[in-house]
C-alpha positions, 0 to 999 in steps of 0.5 A: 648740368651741375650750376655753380651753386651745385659745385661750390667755390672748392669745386669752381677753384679745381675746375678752373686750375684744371683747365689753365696753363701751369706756370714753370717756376711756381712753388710746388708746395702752394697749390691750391693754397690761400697764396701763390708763390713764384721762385725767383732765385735759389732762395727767395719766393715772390708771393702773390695774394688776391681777396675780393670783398664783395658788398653782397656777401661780405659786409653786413650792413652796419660797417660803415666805409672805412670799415668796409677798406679795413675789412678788404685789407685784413682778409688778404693780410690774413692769408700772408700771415698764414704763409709766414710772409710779410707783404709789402706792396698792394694793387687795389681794385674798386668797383663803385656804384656811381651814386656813392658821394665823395665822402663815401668814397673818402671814408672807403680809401682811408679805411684801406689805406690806413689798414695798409699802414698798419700792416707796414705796406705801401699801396702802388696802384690799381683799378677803378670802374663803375659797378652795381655795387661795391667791390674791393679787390686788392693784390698783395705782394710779399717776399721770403726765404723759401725755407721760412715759407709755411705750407698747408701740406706739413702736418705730421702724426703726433704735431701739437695742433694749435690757434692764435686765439679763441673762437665764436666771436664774429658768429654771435656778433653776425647775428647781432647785426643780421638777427637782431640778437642783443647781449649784455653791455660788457661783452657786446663790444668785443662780439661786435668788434670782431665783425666791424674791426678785424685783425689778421694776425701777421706778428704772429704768423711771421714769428712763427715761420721766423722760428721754423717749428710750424709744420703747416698752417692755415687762416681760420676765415672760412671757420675753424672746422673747414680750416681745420678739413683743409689742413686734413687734405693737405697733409692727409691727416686727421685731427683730435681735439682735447680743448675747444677754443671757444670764447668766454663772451660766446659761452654767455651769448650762447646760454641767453640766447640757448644756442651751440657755443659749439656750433657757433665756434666751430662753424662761422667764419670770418675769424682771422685766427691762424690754426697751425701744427708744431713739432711737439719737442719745438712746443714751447719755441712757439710759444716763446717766438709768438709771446716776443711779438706780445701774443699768445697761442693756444694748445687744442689737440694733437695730429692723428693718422687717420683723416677725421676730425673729433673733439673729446668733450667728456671723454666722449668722441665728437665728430666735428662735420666739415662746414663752414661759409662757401661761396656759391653754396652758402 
């Protein structure tokens, strides 16, 4: 009989939608999607989204209280922002070891209420109980139009295929944190940062769905190869890259340290880029939507047919495996 490591999160996920009541109003196009979407007029979407951070799994053990409430906060905002909806209220549920002090749990609650703040939303309530170790658990809660709601499941042939930003950071800095690994002063603070200090990019998700060229698009938390795959699935696509979005501080940390500047791009994790498809005639609407919020995008590839992913690297064809952090398995 098949344990859950055998199955995996993905698999755990299906099997639990499987076996549950379908709610009648539920947004046909967010199945299996990052969020849930409810209809509630003709119009207007309720958009519902839960992220549990876990001390075990997703907090190395350099970031502090605060950090740990950011982090929670980010990787649910994160979601939001690939759905093009902004959230506006949040459930917050905690589970405490009963030895953390009450300056602990000050630093905990400020570094996810500020975090709120920041993302402009208001926390209304929630849940605590005593626990082996910590646990955050928030539910947000947003509101859309249902024409500027941003599916997984859009993506056509010949769709420019794009991110909000480069790649690789927070895999060379886990492994400064967890391996011991250094690297020169100038860049060691950018790496570090992204493991300790994430952002989620909701400025410029929400301009990008308030422009309505994005034809699909997903948060890059899992990796940009297992994003890049689930957005494959979903529109039953494939993908062809002609730039690899790699982070100039990854290229030096890679090289001293002789690592894959691919790997680390392509396969780490918790980076809260969004990866997305555009029309191609709409190409530099996007670009225009997501500089009037004082950002940028970045073209790498283009949306195929077939159901593969490859990167062109010196006009050779690359294939780029489907992995990248799972629960259960990973």
């Amino acid at each position: 009989m098949k344990n859950l490591k055998d199955l995996g999160e993905r698999k755990v996920i299906e099997l639990i939608w499987k076996r549950i009541r379908k709610f009648p109003k539920i947004f046909p196009e967010n199945v299996l999607d990052d969020v849930s979407a409810i209809e509630i007029d003709n119009d207007v979407l309720a958009v519902l989204k839960t992220d549990m951070l876990v001390e075990s799994t997703d907090v190395p053990p350099q970031m502090s209280f605060w950090q740990i409430g950011r982090k929670a906060v980010v990787m649910n905002v994160s979601d939001m922002a690939a759905k093009g909806v902004k959230p506006i209220a949040m459930l917050v549920s905690l589970g405490l070891p009963k030895n953390l002090t009450k300056k602990e749990i000050e630093e905990l609650i400020d570094g996810i209420e500020e975090t709120a703040k920041e993302y402009g939303m208001y926390i209304v309530g929630g849940d605590t109980n005593e626990a082996k170790e910590i646990i955050v658990d928030c539910f947000l809660f947003g509101l859309c139009k249902k024409e500027e709601f941003v599916s997984r499941r859009g993506a056509k042939p010949g769709d420019i295929l794009a991110v909000t930003g480069e790649f690789g950071k927070t895999a060379a800095g886990l492994k400064m944190l967890l391996e011991g690994m250094d690297a020169p002063e100038d860049i060691s603070k950018s790496l570090l940062d992204s493991v300790l200090m994430p952002k989620a990019k909701l400025k410029e998700g929400l301009a990008l769905a308030k422009s309505g060229v994005i034809t699909s698009c997903i948060d890059s938390s899992d990796g940009l190869a297992w994003s890049l795959y689930e957005l494959s699935k979903a529109s039953n696509v494939g993908f062809i890259l002609d730039r690899i979005p790699v982070a100039p501080e990854v290229l030096v940390f890679a090289e001293i340290h002789d690592l894959s500047a691919f790997e680390l791009c392509f396969y780490g994790g918790e980076e809260y880029e969004l990866v997305f498809t555009v029309k191609p005639e709409f190409w530099s609407s996007a670009v225009k939507a997501v500089e009037s919020v004082g950002s940028h995008i970045i073209k790498i590839g283009v949306v195929i047919e077939e159901p593969k992913i490859e990167v062109l690297v010196d006009g050779k064809r690359i294939t780029v495996e489907a992995k990248g952090w799972e629960h259960f398995k990973s």
